[in-house]
N, C-alpha and C positions, 0 to 999 in steps of 0.2 A: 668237333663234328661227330665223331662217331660217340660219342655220350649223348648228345642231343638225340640222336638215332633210335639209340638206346631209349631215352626218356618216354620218346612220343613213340616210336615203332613196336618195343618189346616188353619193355618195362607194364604198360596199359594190359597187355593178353595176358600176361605171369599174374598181377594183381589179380584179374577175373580169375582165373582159375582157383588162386587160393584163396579169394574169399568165398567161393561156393561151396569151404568144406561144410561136410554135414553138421556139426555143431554149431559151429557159425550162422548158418542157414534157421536151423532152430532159435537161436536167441535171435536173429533177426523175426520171423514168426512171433514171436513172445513178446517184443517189444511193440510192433507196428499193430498188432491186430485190432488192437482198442482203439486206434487213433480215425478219430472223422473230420468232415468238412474240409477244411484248408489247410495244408500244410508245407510248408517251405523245410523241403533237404538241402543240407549243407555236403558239399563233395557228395555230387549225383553217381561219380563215377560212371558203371558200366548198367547200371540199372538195376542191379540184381532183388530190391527192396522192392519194384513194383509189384508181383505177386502176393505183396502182405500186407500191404493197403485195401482192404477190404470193403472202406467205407468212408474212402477220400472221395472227395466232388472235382479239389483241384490238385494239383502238386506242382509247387514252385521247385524246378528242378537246378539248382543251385552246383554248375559245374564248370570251372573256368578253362577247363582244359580241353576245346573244342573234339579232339582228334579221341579224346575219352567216349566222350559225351556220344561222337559217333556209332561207337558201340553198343548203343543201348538202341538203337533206332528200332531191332526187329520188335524186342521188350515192350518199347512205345508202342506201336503199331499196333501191338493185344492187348495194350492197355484200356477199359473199360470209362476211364476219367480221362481228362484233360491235364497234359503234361505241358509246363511251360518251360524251355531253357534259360536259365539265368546265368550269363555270362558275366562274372561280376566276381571278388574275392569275396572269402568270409567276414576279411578285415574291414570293408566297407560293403555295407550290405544296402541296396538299392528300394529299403523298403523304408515307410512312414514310423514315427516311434507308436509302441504299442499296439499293433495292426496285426499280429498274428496270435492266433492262437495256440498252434501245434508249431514245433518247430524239432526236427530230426538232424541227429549224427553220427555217421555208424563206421567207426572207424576210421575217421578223417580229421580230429583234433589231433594226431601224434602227428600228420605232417605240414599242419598252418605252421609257417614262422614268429608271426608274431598272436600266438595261441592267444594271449590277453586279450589282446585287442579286438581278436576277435568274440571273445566270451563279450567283451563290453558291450560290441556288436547285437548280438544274440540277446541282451539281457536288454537293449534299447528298443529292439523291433518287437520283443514279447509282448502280449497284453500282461496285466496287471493277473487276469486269471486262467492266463496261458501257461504249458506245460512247455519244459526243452527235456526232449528223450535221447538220450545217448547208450551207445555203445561203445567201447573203445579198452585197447589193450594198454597196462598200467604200472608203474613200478611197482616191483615185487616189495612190499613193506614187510614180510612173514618170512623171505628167504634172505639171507645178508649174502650171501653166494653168488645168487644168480642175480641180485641187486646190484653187486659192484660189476659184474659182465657187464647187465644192462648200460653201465654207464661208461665203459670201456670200449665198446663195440657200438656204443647211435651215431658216432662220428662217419663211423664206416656204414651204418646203414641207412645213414642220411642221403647219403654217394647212392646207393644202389636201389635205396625204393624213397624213391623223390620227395628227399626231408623229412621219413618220419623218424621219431625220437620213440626210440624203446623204455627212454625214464623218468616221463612224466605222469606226473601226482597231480590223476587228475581229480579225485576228491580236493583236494586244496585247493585247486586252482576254480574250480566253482565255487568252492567256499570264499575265495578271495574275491570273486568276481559277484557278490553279493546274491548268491545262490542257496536255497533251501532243499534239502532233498527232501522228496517223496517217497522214495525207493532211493535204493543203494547195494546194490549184490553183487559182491565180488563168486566169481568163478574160473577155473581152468578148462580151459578149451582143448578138446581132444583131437587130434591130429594136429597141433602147433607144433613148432619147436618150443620149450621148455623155457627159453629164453622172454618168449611171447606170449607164454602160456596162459597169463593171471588177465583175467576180463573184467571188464565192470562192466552194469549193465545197469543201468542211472535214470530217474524221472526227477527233473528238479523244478522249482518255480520260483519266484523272484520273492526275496523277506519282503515281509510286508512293513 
């Protein structure tokens, strides 16, 4: 009882806060500003991405955790475009194959459970000459130190920030999930803990 509490009462306010640090905010900027027309976000969360769509028409706001999703209502409300909520998982995604063009995730693959399945998801609804832009924090490959933390402490940080995994390789896991990168930039994010610090910041599209 008092976990659940946790999940839906506290846990949702903690996330918003620190994902509005300023670094983060900036690579969100960098990633979204290019993107037009239609686009479907994977974990809508708190909204914090609407101010960077600059030249969206729609946005499928892809967020199963209603009591989240709440949080974003003021964000909507100034929002310029048309916001739709999609109540739905990433692991089944509610859309026709090959129907989108733009497709967004900005730090919400470390906590899908079944991450595959969800890429297989994302790589069915893509078009053929549709883009998936990601964001997302990533095992350290460069430090063996803070690599083996990573993998020593996701059990515990799965418990306290609702299933995310500190030591997923997510260059692989698109590579395995029959993904091309476009971009691929690894960076450390200023105000993280050290442990979270390594980012990727990704445009991929499906081999041809």
């Amino acid at each position: 009882m008092i976990y659940k509490f946790y999940q839906q009462h506290i846990f949702p306010h903690l996330l918003n806060q620190v994902m509005q640090t300023p670094s983060l905010m900036d690579k969100r900027r960098e990633l979204l500003l290019p993107l037009s027309g239609e686009v479907l976000e994977i974990g809508f969360g708190t909204g914090l991405n609407l101010a960077f769509y600059q030249n969206v028409n729609t946005l499928y706001a892809l967020e199963p955790n209603a009591d989240i999703y709440h949080l974003a209502a003021e964000r909507i409300h100034a929002t310029p475009f048309e916001v739709h909520h999609v109540q739905a998982s990433a692991e089944k995604l509610p859309f026709a194959d090959a129907s989108l063009d733009h497709i967004v995730s900005t730090w919400t693959l470390c906590s899908i459970a079944h991450v595959q399945q969800a890429l297989d998801e994302i790589y069915r609804v893509l078009k053929p000459s549709g883009t998936f832009h990601l964001l997302e924090h990533v095992l350290h490959n460069e430090n063996q130190r803070i690599q083996q933390l990573q993998h020593l402490l996701t059990p515990i940080q799965k418990k306290v920030a609702d299933g995310c995994h500190l030591n997923r390789n997510m260059e692989k896991l698109l590579k395995d999930a029959q993904f091309e990168f476009m971009q691929c930039e690894y960076f450390d994010a200023e105000g993280i803990p050290k442990i979270g610090r390594r980012m990727l910041l990704a445009r991929a599209r499906k081999l041809d």
